[in-house]
N, CA, C, O and CB atoms as a CASP TS submission, in Angstrom:
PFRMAT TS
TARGET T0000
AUTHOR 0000-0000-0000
METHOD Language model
MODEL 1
PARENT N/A
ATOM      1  N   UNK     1       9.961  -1.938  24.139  1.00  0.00           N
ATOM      2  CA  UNK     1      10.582  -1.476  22.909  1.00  0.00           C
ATOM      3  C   UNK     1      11.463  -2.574  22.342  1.00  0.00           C
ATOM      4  O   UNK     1      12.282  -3.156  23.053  1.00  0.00           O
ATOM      5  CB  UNK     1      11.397  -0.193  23.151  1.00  0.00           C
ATOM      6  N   UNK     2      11.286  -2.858  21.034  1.00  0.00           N
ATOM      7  CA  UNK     2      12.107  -4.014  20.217  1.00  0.00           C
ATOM      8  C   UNK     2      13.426  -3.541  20.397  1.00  0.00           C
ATOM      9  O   UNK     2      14.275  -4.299  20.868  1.00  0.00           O
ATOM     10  CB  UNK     2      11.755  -4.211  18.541  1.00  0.00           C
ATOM     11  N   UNK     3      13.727  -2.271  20.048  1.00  0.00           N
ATOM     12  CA  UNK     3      15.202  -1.995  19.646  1.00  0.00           C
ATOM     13  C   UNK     3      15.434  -0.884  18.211  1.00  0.00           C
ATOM     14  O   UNK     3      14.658  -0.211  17.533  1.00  0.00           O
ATOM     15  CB  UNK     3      15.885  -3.619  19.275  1.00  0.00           C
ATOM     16  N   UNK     4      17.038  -1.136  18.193  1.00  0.00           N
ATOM     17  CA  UNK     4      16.865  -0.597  16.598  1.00  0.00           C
ATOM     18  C   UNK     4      16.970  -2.062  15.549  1.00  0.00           C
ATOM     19  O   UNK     4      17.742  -3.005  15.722  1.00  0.00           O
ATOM     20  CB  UNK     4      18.401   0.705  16.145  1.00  0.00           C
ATOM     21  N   UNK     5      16.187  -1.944  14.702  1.00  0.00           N
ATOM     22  CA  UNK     5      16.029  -3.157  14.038  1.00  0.00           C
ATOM     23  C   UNK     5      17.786  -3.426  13.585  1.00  0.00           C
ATOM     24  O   UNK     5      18.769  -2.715  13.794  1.00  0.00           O
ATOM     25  CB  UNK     5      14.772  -2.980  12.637  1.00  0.00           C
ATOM     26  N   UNK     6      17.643  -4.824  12.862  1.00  0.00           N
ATOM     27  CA  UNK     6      18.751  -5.206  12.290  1.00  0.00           C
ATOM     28  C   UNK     6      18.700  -4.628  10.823  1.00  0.00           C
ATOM     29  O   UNK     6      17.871  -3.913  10.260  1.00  0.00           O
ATOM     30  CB  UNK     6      18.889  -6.700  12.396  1.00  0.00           C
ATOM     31  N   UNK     7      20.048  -5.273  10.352  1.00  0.00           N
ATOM     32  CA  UNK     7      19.789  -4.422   8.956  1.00  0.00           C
ATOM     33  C   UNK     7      18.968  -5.217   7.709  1.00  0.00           C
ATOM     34  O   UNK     7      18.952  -4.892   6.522  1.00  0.00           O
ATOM     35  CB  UNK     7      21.352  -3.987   8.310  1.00  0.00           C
ATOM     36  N   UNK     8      18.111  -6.671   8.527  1.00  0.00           N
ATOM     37  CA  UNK     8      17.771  -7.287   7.685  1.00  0.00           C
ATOM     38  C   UNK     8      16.058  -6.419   7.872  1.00  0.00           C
ATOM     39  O   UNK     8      15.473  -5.923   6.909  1.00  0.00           O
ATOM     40  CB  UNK     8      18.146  -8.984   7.892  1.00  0.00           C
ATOM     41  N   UNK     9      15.575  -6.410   9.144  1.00  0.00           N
ATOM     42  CA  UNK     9      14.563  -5.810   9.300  1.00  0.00           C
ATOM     43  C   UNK     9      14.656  -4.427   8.750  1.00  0.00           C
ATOM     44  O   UNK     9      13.699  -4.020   8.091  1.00  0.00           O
ATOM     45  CB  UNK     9      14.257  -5.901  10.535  1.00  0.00           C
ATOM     46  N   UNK    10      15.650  -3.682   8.931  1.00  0.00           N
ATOM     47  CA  UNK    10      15.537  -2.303   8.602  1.00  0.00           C
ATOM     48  C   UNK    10      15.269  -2.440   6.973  1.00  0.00           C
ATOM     49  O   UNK    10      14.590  -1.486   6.592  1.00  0.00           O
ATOM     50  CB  UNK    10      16.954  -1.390   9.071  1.00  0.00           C
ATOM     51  N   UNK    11      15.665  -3.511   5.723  1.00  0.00           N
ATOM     52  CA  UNK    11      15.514  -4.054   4.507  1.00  0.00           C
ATOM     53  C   UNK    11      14.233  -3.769   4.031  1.00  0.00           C
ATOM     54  O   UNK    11      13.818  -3.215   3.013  1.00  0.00           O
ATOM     55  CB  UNK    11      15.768  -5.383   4.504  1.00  0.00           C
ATOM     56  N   UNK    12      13.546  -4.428   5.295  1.00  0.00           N
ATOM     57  CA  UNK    12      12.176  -5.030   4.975  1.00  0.00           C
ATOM     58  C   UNK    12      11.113  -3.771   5.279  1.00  0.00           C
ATOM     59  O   UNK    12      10.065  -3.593   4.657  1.00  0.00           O
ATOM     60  CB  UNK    12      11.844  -6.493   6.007  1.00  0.00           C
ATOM     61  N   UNK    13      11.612  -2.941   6.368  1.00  0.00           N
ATOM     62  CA  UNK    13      10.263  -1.898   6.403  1.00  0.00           C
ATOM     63  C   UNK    13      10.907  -0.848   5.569  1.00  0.00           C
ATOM     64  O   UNK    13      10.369   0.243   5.756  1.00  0.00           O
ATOM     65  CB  UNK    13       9.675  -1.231   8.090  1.00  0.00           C
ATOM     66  N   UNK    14      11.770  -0.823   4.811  1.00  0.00           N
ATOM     67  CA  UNK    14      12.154   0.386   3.572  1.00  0.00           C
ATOM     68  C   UNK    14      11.379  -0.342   2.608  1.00  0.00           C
ATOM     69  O   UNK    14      10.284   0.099   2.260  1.00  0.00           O
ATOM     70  CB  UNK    14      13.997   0.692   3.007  1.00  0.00           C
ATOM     71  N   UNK    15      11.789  -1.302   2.188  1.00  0.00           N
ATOM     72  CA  UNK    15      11.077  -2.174   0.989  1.00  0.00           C
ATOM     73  C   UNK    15       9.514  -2.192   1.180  1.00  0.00           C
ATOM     74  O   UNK    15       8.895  -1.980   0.137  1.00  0.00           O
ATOM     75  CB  UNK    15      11.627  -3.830   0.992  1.00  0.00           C
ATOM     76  N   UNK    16       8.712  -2.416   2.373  1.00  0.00           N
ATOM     77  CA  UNK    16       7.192  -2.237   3.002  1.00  0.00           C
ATOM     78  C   UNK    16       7.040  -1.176   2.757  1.00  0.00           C
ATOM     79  O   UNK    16       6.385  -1.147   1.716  1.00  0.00           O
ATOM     80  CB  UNK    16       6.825  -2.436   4.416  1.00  0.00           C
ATOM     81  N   UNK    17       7.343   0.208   3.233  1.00  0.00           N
ATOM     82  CA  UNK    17       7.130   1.658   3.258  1.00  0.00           C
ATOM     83  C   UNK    17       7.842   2.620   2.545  1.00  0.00           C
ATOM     84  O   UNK    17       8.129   3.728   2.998  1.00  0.00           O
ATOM     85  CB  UNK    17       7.240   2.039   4.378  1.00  0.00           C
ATOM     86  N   UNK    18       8.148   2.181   1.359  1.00  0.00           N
ATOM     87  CA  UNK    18       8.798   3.336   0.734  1.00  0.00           C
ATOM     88  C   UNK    18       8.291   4.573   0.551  1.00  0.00           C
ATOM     89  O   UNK    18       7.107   4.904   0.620  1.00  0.00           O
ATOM     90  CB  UNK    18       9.113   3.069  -0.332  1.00  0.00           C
ATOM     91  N   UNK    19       9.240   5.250   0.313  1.00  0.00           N
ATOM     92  CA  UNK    19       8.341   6.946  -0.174  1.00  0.00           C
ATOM     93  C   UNK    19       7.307   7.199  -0.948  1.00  0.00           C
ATOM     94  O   UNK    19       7.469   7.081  -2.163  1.00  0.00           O
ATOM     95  CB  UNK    19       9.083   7.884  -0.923  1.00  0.00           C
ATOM     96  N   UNK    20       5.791   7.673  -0.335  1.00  0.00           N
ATOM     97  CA  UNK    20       5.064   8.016  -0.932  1.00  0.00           C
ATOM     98  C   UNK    20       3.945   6.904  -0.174  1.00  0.00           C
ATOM     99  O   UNK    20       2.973   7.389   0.405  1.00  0.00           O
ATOM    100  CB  UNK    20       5.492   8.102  -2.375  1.00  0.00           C
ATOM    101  N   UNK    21       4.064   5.950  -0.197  1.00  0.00           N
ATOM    102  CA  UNK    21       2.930   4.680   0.673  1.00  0.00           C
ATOM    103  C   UNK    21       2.473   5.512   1.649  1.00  0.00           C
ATOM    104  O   UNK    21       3.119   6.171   2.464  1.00  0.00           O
ATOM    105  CB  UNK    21       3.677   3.095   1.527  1.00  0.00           C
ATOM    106  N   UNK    22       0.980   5.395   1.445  1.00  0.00           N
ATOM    107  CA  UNK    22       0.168   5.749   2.691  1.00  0.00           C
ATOM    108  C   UNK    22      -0.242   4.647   3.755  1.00  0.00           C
ATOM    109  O   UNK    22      -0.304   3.425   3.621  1.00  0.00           O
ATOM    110  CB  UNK    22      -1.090   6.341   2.217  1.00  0.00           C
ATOM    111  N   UNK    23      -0.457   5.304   4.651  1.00  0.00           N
ATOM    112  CA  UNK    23      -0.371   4.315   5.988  1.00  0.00           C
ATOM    113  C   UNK    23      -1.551   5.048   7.283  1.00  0.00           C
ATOM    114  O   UNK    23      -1.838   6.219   7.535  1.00  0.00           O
ATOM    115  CB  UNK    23       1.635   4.342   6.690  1.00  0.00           C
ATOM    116  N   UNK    24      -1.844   4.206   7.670  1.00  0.00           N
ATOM    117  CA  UNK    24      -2.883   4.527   9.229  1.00  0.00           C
ATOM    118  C   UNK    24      -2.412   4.215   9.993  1.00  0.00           C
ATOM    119  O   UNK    24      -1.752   3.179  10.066  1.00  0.00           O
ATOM    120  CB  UNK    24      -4.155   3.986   9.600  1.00  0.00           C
ATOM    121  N   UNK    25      -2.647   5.242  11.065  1.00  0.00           N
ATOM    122  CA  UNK    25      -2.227   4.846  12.477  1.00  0.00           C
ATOM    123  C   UNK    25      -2.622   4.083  13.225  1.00  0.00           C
ATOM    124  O   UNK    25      -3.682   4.509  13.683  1.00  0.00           O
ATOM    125  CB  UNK    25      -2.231   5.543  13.153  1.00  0.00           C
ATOM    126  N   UNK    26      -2.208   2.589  13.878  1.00  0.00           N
ATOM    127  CA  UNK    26      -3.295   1.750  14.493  1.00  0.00           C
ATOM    128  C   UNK    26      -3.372   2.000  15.861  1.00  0.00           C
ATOM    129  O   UNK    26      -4.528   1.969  16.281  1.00  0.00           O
ATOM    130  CB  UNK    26      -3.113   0.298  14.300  1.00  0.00           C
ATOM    131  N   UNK    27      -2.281   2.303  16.918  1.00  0.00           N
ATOM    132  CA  UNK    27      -1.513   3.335  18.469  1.00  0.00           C
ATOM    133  C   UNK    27      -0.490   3.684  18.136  1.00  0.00           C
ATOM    134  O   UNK    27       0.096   3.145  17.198  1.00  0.00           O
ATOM    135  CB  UNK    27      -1.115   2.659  19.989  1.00  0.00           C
ATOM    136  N   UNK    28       0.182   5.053  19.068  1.00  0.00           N
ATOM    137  CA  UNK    28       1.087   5.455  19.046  1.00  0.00           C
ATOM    138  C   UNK    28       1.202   5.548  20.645  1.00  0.00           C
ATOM    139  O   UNK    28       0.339   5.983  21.409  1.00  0.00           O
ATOM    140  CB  UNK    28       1.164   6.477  18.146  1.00  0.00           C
ATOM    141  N   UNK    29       2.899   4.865  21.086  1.00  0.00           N
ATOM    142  CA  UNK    29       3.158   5.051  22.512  1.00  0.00           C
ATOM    143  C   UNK    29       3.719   6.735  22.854  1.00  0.00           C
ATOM    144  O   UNK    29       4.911   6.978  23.041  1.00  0.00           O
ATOM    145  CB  UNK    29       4.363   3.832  22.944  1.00  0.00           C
ATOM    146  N   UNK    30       2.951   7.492  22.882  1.00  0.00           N
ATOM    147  CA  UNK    30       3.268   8.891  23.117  1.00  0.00           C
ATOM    148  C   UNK    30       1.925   9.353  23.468  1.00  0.00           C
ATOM    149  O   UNK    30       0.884   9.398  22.813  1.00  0.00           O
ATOM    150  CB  UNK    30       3.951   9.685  21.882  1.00  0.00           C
ATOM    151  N   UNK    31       2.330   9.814  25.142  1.00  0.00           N
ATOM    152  CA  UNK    31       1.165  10.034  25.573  1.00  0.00           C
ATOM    153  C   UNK    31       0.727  11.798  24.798  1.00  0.00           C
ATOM    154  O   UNK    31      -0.432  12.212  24.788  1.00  0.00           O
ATOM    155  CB  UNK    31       1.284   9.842  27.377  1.00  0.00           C
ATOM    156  N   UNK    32       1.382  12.239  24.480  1.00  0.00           N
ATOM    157  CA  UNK    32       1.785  13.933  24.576  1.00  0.00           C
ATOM    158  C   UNK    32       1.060  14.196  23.219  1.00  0.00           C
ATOM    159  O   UNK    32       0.749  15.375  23.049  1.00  0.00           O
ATOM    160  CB  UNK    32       3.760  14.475  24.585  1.00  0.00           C
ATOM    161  N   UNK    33       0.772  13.436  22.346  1.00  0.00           N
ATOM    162  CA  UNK    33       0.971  13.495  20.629  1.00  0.00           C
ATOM    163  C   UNK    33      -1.321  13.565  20.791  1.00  0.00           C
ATOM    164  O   UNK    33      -2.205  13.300  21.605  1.00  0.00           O
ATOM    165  CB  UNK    33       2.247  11.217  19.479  1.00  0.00           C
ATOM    166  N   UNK    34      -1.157  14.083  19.432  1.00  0.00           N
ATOM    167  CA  UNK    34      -2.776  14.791  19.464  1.00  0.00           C
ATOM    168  C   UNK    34      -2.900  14.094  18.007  1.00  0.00           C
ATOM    169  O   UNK    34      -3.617  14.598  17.143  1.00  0.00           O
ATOM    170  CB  UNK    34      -3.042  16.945  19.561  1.00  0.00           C
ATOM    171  N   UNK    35      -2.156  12.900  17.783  1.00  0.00           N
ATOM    172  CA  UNK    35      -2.354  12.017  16.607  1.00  0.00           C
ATOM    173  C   UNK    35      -3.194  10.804  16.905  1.00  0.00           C
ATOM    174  O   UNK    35      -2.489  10.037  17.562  1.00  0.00           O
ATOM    175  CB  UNK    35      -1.027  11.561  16.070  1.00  0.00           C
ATOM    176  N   UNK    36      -4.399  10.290  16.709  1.00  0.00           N
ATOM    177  CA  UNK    36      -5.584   9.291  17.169  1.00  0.00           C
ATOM    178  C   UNK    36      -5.381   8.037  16.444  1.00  0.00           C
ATOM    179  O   UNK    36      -4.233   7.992  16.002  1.00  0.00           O
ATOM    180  CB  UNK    36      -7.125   9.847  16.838  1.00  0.00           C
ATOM    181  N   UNK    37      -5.757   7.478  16.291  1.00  0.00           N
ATOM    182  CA  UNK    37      -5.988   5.828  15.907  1.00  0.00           C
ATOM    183  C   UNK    37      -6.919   6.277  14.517  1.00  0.00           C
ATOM    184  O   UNK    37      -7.841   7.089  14.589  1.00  0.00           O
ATOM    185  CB  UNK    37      -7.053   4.627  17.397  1.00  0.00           C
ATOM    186  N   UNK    38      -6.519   5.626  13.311  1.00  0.00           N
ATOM    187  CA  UNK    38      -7.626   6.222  12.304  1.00  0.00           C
ATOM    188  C   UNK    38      -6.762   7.244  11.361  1.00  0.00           C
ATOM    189  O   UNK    38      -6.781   7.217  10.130  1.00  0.00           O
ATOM    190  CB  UNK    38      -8.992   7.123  13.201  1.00  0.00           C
ATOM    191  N   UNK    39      -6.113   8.019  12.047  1.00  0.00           N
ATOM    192  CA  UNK    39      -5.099   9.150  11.102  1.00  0.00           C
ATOM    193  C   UNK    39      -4.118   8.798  10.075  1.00  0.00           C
ATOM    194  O   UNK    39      -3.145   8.127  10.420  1.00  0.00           O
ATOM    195  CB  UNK    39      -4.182   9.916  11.976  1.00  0.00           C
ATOM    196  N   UNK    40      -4.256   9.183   8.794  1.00  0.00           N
ATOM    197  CA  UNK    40      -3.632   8.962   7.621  1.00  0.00           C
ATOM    198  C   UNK    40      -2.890   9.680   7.184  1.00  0.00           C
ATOM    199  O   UNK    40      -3.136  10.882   7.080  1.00  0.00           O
ATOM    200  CB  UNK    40      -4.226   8.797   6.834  1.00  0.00           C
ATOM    201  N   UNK    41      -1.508   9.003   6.720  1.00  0.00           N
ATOM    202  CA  UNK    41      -0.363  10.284   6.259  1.00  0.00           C
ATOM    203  C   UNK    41       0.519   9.267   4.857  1.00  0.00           C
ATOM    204  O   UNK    41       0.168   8.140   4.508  1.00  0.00           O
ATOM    205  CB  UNK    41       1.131  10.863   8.093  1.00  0.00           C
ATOM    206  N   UNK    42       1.376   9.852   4.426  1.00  0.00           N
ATOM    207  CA  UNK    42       2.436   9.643   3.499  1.00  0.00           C
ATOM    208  C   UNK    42       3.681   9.145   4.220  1.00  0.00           C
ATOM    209  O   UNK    42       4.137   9.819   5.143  1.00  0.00           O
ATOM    210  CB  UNK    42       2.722  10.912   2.738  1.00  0.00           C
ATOM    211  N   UNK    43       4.323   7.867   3.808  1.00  0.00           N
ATOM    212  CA  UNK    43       5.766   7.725   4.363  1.00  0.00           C
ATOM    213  C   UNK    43       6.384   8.537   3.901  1.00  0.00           C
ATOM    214  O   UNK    43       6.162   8.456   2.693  1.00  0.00           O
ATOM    215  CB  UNK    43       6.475   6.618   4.194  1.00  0.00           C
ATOM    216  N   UNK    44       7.341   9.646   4.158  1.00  0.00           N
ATOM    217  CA  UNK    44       8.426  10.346   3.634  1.00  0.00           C
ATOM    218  C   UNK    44      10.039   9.623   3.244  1.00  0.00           C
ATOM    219  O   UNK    44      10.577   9.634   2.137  1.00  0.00           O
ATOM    220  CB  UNK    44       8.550  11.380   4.661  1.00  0.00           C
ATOM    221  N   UNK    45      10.550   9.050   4.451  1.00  0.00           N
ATOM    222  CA  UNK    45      11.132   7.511   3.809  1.00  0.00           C
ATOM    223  C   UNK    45      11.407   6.992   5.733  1.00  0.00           C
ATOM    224  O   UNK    45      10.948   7.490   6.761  1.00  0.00           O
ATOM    225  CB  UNK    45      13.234   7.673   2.333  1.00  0.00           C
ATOM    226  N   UNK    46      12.184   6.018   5.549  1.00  0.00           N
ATOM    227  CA  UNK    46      12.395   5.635   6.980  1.00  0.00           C
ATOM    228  C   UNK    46      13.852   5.425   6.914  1.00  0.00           C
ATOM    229  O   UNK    46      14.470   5.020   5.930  1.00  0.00           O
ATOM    230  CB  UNK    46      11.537   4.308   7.529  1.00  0.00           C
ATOM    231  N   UNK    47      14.428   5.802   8.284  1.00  0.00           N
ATOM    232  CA  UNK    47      15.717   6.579   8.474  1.00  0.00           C
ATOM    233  C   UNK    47      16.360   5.433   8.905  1.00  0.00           C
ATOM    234  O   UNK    47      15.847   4.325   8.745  1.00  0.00           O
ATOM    235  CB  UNK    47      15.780   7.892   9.500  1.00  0.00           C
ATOM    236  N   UNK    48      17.798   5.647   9.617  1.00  0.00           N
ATOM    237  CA  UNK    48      18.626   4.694  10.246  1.00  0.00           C
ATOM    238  C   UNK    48      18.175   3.389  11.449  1.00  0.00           C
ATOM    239  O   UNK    48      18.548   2.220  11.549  1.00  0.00           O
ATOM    240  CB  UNK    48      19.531   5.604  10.834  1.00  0.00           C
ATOM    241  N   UNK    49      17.369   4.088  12.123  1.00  0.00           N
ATOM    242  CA  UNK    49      16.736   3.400  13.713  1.00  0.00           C
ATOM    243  C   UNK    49      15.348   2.915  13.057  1.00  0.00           C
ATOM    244  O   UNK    49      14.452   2.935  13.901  1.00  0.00           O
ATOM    245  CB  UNK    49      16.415   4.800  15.348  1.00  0.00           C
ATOM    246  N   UNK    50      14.925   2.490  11.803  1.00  0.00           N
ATOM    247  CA  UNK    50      13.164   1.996  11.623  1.00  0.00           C
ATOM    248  C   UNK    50      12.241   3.176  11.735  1.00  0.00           C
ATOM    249  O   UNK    50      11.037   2.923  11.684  1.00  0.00           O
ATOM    250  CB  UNK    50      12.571   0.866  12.935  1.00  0.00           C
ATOM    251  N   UNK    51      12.594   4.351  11.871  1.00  0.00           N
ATOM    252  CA  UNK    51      11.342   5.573  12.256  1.00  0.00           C
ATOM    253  C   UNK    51      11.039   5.516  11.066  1.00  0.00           C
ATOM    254  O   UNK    51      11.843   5.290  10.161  1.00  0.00           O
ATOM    255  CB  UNK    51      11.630   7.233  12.860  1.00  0.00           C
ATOM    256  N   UNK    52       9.457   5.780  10.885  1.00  0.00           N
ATOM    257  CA  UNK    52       9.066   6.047   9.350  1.00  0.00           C
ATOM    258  C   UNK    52       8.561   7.279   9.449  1.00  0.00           C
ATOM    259  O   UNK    52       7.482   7.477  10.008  1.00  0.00           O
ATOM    260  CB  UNK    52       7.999   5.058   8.627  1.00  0.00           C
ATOM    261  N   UNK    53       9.147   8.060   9.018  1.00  0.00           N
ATOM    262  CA  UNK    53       8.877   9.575   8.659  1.00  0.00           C
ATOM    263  C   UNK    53       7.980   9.656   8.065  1.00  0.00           C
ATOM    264  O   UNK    53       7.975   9.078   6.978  1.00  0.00           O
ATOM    265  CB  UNK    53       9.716  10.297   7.997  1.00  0.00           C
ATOM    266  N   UNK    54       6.651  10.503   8.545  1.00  0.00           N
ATOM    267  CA  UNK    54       5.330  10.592   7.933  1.00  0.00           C
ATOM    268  C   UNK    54       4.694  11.911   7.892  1.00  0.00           C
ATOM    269  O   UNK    54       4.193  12.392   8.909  1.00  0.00           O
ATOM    270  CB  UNK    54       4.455   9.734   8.590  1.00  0.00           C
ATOM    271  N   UNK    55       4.688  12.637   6.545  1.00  0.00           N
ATOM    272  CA  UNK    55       3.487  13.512   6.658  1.00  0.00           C
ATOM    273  C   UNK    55       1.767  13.872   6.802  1.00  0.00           C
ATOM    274  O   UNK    55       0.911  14.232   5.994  1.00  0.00           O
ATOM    275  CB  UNK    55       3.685  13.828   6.020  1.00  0.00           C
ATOM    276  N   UNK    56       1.772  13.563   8.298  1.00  0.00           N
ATOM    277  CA  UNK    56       0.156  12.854   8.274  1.00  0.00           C
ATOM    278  C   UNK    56      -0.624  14.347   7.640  1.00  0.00           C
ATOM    279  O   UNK    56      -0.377  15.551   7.719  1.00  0.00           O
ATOM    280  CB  UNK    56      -0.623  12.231  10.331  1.00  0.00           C
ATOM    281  N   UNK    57      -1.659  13.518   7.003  1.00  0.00           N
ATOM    282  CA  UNK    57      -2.322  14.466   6.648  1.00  0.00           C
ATOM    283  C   UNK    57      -3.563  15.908   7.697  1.00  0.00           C
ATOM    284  O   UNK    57      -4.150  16.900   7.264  1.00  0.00           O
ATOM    285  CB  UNK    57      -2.906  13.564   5.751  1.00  0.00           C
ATOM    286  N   UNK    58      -3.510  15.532   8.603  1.00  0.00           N
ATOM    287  CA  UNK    58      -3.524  16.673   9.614  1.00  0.00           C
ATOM    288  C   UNK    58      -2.856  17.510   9.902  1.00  0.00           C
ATOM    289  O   UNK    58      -3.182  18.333  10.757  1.00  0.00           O
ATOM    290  CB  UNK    58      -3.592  16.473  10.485  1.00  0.00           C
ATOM    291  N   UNK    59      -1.350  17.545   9.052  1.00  0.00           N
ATOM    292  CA  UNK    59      -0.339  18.795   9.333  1.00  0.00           C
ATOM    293  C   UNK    59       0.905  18.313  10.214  1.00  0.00           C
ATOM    294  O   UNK    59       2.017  18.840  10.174  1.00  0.00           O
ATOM    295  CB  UNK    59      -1.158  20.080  10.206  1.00  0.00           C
ATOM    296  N   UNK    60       0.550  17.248  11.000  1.00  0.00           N
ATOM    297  CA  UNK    60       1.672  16.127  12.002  1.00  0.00           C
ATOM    298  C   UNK    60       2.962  16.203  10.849  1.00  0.00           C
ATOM    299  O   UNK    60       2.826  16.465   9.654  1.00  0.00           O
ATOM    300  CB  UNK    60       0.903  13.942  12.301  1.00  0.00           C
ATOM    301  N   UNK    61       4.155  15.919  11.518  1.00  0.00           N
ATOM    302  CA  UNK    61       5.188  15.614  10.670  1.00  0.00           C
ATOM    303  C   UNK    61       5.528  14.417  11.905  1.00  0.00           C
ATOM    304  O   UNK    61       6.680  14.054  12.141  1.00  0.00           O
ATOM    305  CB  UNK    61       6.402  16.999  10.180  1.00  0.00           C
ATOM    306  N   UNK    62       4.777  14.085  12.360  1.00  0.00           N
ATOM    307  CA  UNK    62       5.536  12.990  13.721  1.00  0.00           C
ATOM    308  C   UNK    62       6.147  11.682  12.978  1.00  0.00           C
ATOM    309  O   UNK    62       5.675  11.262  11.922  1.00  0.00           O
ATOM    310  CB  UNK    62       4.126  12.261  15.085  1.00  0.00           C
ATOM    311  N   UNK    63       7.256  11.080  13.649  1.00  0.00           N
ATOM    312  CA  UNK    63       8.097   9.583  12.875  1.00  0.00           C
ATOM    313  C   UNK    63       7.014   8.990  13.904  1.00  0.00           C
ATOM    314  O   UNK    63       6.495   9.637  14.814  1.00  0.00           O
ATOM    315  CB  UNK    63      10.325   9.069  13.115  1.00  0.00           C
ATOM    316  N   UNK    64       6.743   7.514  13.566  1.00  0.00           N
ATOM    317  CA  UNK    64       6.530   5.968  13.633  1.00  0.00           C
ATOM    318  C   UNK    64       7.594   5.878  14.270  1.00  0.00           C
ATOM    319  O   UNK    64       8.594   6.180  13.618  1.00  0.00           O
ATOM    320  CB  UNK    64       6.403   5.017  12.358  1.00  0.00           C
ATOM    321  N   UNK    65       7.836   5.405  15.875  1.00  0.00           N
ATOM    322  CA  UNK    65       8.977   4.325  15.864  1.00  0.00           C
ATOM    323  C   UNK    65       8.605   3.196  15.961  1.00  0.00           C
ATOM    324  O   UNK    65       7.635   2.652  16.489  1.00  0.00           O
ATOM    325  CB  UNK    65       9.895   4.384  16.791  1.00  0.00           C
ATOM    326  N   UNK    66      10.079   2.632  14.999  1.00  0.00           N
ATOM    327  CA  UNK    66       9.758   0.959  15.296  1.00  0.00           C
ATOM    328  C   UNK    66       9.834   0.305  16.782  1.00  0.00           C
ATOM    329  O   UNK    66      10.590   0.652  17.690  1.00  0.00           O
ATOM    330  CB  UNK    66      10.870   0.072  14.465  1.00  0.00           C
ATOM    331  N   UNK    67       8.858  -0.733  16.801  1.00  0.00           N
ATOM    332  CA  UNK    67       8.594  -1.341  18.054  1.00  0.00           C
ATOM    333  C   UNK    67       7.593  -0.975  19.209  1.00  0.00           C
ATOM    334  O   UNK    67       7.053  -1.542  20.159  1.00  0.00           O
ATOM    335  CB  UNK    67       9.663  -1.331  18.554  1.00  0.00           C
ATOM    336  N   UNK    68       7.632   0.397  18.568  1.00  0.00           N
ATOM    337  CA  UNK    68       6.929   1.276  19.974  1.00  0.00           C
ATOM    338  C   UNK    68       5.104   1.774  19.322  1.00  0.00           C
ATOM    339  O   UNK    68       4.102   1.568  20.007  1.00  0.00           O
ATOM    340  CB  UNK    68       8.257   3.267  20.394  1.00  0.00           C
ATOM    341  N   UNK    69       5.072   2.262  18.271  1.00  0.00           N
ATOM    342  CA  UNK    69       4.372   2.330  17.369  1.00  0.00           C
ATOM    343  C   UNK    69       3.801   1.305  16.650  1.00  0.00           C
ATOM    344  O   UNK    69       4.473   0.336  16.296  1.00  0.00           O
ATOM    345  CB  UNK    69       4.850   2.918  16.803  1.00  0.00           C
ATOM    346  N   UNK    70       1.739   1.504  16.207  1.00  0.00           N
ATOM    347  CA  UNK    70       1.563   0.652  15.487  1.00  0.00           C
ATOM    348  C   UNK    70       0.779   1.023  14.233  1.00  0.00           C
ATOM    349  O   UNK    70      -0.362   1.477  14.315  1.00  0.00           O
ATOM    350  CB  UNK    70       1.109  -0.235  16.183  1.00  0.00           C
ATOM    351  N   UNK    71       1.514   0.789  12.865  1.00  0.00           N
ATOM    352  CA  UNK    71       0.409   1.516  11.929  1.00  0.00           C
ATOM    353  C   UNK    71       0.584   0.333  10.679  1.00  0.00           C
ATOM    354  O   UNK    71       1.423  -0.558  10.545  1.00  0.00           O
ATOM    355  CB  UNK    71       0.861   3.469  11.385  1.00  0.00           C
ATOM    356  N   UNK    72      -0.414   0.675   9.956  1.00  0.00           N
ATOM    357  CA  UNK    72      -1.131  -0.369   8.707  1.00  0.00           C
ATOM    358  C   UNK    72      -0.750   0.235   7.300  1.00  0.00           C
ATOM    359  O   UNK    72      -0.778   1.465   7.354  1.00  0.00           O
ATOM    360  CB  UNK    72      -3.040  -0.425   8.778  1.00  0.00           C
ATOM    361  N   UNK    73      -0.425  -0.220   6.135  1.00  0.00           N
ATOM    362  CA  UNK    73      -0.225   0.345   4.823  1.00  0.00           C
ATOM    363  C   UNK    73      -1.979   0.175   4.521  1.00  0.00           C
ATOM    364  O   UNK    73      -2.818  -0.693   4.764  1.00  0.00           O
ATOM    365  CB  UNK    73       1.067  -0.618   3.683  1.00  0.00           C
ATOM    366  N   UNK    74      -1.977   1.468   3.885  1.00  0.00           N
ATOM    367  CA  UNK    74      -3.188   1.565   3.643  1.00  0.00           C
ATOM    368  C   UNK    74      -3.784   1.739   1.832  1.00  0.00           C
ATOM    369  O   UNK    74      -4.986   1.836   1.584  1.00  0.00           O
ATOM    370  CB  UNK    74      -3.476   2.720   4.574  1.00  0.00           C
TER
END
């Protein structure tokens, strides 16, 4: 795990993912989660710690964390 970004990184994935940008999932480190590689959602926005809040379009409301997580603007 990277961490919680700095506030220059945290800049850069608000400015990358703002509200409304769709995005794919490329892995997610959560073994538990029934979200696949391929799955497409909406950024909702991204919070204090880099999570990008996403309404995937399967009904998921799961966050992206940064570092741990890997997904693509789509």
């Amino acid at each position: 795990m990277k961490g919680i970004p700095s506030k220059e990184q945290l800049e850069h994935l608000r400015s990358q993912y703002p509200s409304g940008t769709r995005v794919e999932l490329v892995s997610m480190n959560d073994p538990y989660t029934k979200l696949r590689p391929g799955e497409q959602g909406t950024v909702t926005f991204v919070d204090d710690i880099g999570t990008a809040h996403v309404d995937w379009d399967c009904g998921s409301g799961l966050g992206l964390v940064y570092g741990e997580d890997s997904y693509k603007q789509i």
